[in-house]
VMD Tcl script that draws the C-alpha trace (Angstrom):
set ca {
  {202.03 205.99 178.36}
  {205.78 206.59 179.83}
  {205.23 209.77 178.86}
  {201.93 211.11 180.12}
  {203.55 209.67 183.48}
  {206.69 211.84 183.19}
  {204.64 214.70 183.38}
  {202.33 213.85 185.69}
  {205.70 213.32 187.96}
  {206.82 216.72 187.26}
  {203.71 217.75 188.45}
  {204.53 215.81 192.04}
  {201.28 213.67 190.86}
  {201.69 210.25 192.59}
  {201.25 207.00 190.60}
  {198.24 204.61 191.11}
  {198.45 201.10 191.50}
  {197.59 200.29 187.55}
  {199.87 202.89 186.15}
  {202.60 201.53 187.90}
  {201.25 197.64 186.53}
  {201.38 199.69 183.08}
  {204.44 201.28 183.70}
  {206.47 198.06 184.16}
  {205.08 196.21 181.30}
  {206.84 199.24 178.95}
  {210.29 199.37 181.15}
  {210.67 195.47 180.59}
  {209.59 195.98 176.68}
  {212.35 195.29 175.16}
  {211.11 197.68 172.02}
  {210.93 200.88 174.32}
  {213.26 203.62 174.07}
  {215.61 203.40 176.86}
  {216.11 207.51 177.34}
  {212.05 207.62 177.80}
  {212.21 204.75 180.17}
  {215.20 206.75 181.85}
  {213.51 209.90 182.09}
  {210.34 208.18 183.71}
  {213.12 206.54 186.58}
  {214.39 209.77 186.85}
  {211.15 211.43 187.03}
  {210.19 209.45 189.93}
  {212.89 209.53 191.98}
  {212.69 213.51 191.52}
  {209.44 213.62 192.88}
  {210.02 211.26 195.75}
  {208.67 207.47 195.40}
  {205.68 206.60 198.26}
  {205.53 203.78 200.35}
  {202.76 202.69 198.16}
  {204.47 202.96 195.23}
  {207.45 200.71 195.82}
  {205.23 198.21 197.24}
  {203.48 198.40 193.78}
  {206.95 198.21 191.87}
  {207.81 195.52 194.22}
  {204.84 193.39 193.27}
  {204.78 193.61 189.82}
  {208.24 192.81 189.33}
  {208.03 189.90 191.58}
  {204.85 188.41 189.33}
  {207.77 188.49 186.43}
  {210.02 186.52 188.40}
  {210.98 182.92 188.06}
  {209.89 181.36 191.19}
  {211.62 178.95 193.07}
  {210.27 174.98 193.76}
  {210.04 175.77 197.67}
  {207.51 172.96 199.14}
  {204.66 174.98 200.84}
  {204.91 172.46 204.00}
  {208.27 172.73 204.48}
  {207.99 176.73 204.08}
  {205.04 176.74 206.75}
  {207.44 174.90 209.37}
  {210.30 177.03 208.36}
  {211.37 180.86 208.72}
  {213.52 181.78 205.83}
  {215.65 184.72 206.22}
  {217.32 186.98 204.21}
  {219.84 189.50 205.13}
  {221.23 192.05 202.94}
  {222.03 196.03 202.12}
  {220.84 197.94 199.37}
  {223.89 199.33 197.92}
  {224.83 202.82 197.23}
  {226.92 203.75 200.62}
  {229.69 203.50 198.37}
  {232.47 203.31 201.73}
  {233.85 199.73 200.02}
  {233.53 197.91 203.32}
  {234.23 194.31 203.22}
  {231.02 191.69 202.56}
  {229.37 192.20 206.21}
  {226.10 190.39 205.13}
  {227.49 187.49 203.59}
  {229.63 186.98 206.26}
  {226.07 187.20 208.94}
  {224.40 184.71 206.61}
  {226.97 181.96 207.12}
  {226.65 182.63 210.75}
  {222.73 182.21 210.71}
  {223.02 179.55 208.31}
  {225.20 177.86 210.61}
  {222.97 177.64 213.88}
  {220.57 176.19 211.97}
  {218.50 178.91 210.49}
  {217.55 178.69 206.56}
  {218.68 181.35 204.47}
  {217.81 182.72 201.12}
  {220.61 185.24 200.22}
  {219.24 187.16 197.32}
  {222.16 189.60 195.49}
  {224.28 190.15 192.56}
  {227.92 190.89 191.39}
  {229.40 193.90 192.49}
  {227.36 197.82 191.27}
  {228.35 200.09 193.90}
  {231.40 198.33 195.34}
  {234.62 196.61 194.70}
  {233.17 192.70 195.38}
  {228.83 192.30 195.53}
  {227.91 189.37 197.09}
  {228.43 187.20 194.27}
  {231.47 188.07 193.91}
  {232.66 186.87 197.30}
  {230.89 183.36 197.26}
  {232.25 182.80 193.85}
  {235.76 183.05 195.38}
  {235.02 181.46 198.55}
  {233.78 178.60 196.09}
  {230.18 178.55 197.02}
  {227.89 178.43 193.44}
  {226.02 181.21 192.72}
  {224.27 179.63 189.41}
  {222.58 176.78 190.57}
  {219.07 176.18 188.87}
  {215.91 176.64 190.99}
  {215.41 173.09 192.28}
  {218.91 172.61 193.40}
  {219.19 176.24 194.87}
  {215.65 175.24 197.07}
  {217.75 171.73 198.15}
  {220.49 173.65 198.67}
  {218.07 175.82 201.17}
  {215.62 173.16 202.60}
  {218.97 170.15 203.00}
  {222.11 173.23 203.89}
  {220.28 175.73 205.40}
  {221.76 178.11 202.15}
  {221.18 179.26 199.05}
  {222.26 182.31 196.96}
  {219.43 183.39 194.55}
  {221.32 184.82 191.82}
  {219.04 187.76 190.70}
  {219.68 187.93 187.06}
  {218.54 184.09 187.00}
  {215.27 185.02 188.65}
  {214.56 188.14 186.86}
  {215.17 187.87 183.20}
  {213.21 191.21 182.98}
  {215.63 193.29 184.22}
  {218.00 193.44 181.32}
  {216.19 195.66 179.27}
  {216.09 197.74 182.17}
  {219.65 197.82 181.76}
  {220.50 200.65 179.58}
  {218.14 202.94 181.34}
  {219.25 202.58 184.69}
  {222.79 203.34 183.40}
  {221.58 206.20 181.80}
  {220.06 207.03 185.21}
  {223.73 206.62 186.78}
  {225.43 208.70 184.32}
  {223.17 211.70 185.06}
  {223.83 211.48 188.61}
  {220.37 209.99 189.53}
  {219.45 207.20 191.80}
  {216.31 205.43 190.87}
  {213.94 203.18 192.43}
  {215.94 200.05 191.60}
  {218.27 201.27 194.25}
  {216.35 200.05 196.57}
  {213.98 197.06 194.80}
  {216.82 194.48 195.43}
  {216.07 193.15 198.53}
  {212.24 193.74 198.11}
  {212.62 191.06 195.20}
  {213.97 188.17 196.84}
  {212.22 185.16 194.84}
  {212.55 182.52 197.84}
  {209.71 184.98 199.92}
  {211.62 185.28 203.08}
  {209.35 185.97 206.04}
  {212.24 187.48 207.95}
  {214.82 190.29 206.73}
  {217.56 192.35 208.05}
  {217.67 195.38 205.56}
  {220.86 198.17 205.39}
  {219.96 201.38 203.70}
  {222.31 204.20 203.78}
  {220.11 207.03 204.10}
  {218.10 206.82 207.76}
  {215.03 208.78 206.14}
  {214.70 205.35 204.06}
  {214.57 202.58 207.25}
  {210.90 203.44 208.22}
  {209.27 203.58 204.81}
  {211.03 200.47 203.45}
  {209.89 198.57 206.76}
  {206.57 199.73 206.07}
  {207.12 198.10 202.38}
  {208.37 195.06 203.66}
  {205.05 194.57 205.61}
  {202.82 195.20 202.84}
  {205.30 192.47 201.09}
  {204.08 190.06 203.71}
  {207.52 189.87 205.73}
  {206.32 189.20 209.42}
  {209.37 190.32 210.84}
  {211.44 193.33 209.46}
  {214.21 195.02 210.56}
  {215.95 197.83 208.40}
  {218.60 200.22 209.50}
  {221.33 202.95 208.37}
  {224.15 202.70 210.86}
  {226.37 206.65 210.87}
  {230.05 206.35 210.66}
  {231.12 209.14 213.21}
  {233.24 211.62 211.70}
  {236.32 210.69 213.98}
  {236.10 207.31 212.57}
  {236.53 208.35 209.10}
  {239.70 208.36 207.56}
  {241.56 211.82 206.11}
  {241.12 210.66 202.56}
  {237.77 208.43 201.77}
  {236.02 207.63 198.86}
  {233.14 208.70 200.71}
  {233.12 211.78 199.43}
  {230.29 213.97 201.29}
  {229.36 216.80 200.09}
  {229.95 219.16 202.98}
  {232.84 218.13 205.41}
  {230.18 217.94 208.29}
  {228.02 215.99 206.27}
  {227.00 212.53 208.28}
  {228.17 209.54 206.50}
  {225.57 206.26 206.95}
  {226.52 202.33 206.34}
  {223.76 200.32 204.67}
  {224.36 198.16 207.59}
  {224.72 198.32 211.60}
  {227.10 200.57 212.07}
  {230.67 199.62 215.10}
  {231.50 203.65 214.43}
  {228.58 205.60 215.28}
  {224.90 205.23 216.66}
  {222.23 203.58 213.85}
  {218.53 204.39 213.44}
  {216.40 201.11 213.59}
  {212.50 200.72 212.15}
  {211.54 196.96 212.94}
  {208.25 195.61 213.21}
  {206.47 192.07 214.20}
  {203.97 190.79 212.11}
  {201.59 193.43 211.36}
  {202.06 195.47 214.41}
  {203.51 199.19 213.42}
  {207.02 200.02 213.10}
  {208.89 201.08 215.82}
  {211.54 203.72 215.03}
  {214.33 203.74 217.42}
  {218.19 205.03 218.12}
  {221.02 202.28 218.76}
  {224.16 203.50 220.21}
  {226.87 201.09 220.21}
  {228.39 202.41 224.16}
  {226.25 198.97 225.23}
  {228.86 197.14 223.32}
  {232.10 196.16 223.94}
  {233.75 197.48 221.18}
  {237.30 197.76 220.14}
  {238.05 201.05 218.65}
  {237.77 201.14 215.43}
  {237.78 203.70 211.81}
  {236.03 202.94 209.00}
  {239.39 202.19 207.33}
  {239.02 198.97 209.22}
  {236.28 197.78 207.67}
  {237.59 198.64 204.26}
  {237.36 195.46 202.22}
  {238.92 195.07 198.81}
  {238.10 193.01 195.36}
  {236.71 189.16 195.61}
  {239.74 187.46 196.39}
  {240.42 189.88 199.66}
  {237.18 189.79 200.90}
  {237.31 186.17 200.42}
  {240.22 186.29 202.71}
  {238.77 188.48 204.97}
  {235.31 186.08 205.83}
  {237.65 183.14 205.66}
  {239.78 184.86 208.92}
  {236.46 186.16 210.24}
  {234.68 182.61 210.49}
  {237.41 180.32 211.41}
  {238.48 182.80 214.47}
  {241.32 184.25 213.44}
  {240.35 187.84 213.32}
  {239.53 189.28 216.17}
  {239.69 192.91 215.56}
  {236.49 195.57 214.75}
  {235.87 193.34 211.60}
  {234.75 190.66 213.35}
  {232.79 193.08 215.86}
  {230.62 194.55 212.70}
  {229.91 191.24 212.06}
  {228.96 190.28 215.03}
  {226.68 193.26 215.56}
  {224.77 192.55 212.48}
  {224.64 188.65 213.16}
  {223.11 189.63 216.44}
  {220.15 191.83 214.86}
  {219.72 189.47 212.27}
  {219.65 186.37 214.81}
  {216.65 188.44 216.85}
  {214.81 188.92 213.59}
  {215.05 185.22 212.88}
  {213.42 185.05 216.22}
  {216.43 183.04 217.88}
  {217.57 185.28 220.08}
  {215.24 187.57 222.52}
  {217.54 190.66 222.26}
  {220.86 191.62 220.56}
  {223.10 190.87 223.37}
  {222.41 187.17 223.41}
  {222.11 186.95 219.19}
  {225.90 188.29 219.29}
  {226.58 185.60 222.09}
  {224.71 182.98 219.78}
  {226.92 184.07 217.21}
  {230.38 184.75 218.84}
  {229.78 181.18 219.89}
  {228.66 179.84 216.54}
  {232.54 181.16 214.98}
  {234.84 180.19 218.35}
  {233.09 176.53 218.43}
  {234.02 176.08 214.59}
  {230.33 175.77 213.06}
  {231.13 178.67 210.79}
  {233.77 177.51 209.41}
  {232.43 174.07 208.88}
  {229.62 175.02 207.37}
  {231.35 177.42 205.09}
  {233.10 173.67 203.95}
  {230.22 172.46 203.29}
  {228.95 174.65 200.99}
  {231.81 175.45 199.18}
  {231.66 171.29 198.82}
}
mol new
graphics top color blue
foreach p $ca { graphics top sphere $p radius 0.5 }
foreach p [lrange $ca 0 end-1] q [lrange $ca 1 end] { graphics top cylinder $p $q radius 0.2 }
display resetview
């Protein structure tokens, strides 16, 4: 069937609801031919993928997932949130989500971090709770104590979606034409721990309303997704970055310190609201995107260690803070961002970072 679909694609026909069902049950067949399976990805990401259609993706991978033991009870009482990027900015900044989930975690607020080793970047977030000696492998039941009794737990997503690897191949085949495919941004759509409260980075802004919109179908009842721009001042002379026109805009799949970000949140099932954030609000310290540059696991390890016991104090810790603030508003503890980054500046200068950061490397 992979190939009827391919040309109904080129044909900018849109998939239904079964044919997408169909059409993961032959990517995860182990048996298929991974350049058909590639040239379906490819196929759809030519033609543009629809709200409706990620949604669909979204849902039939998760119903191949290994779900965690959480208690239904304790989930009712609880708000778990998840904060994370997609990937694919490709500016190697240091882990600024992993960093915000130890702050949330911290004040109290249970967190499912859902991710992988590093695809796009130098150090995934995997990669940097490995080295800061948190494990990333624990089974399903200890993972949901880890949650319910720490407030944390990473969700290692090869564990929880044996599926994927005969994915694999075609996806790579995918990456060495060139082509970015749906997967790029399924990740945090995926999370097996259901969080009913995200902070999503993208790095394109034309992708923050319809993934909100996905994230509400999902059942998330409160969503936040944004693509912060790295102004072209703050950018250094040489950067991997790479556009493709020197006066192309460069986005972070995260809240962007060096330029204004484009927001789409929603509440429940109200609609999104699509908005502007400039940072002049802030009291920033100036700042390049060299100084968020982060490096492999064992720097970035460094780097969150300096960040949450209070010893840097420069833009690093102001991206942080940013993002902790957004996510701390999603997570409904804070009203607006400029008391989540108080909540937060507090959380790291009173030393419940840090401490919990202890704990869970324990």
């Amino acid at each position: 069937m992979l190939g009827k679909f391919i040309e109904n694609l080129a044909n900018s026909r849109h998939l239904t609801a079964d044919q997408v069902r169909v059409s993961v049950e032959q990517l995860i067949d182990e048996a298929g031919p991974a350049q058909q399976k590639a040239d379906f990805l490819c196929s759809l990401a030519l033609k543009g993928e629809t709200v409706d259609e990620i949604a669909w993706f979204a849902q039939a991978l998760r119903e191949k997932s290994v779900e965690p033991p959480i208690d239904p009870v304790w989930r009712e009482n609880h708000s778990i949130l998840d904060v994370c990027g997609t990937g694919g900015d490709r500016l190697n900044t240091f882990n600024i989500s992993t960093t915000v989930a130890l702050i949330c975690a911290s004040v109290g607020i249970p967190v499912a971090k859902h991710g992988n080793r590093a695809i796009t970047s130098q150090c995934g977030s995997a990669d940097v709770l490995e080295a800061l000696g948190i494990r990333i492998d624990l089974p399903p039941v200890e993972a949901v104590r880890s949650l319910q009794e720490r407030n944390f737990a990473f969700f290692f997503a090869p564990n929880y979606h044996p599926a994927f690897k005969h994915i694999g191949p075609a996806r790579r085949l995918c990456s060495d034409r060139g082509q970015r495919t749906i997967f790029n941004f399924l990740g945090p759509l995926l999370n097996p721990a259901r969080p009913v409260a995200q902070l999503v980075g993208v790095p394109r802004p034309d992708l923050c309303s319809p993934l909100a919109r996905v994230l509400q179908t999902l059942g998330v009842r409160r969503g936040m997704v944004v693509s912060g721009e790295v102004h072209e001042n703050s950018r250094p002379e040489t950067s991997n970055c790479e556009p493709e026109a020197s006066n192309a805009k460069v986005f972070l799949d995260e809240l962007s310190t060096l330029g204004p970000n484009r927001i789409a949140e929603f509440y429940q099932r109200n609609g999104c609201l699509s908005s502007t954030l400039g940072i002049a609000q802030f009291n920033l310290q100036q700042a390049t995107l060299e100084d968020l540059a982060g490096g492999n696991r064992e720097a970035n390890a460094s780097i969150v260690r300096r960040i949450v016991s209070g010893q840097e104090r420069g833009p690093k810790r102001d991206a942080v803070l940013l993002n902790a603030a957004a996510a701390l508003s999603v997570a409904d503890r804070a009203s607006n961002l400029g008391e989540g980054w108080r909540i937060a500046e507090e959380a790291i200068d009173n030393g419940n970072v840090e401490a919990k950061l202890r704990e869970l490397a324990d």
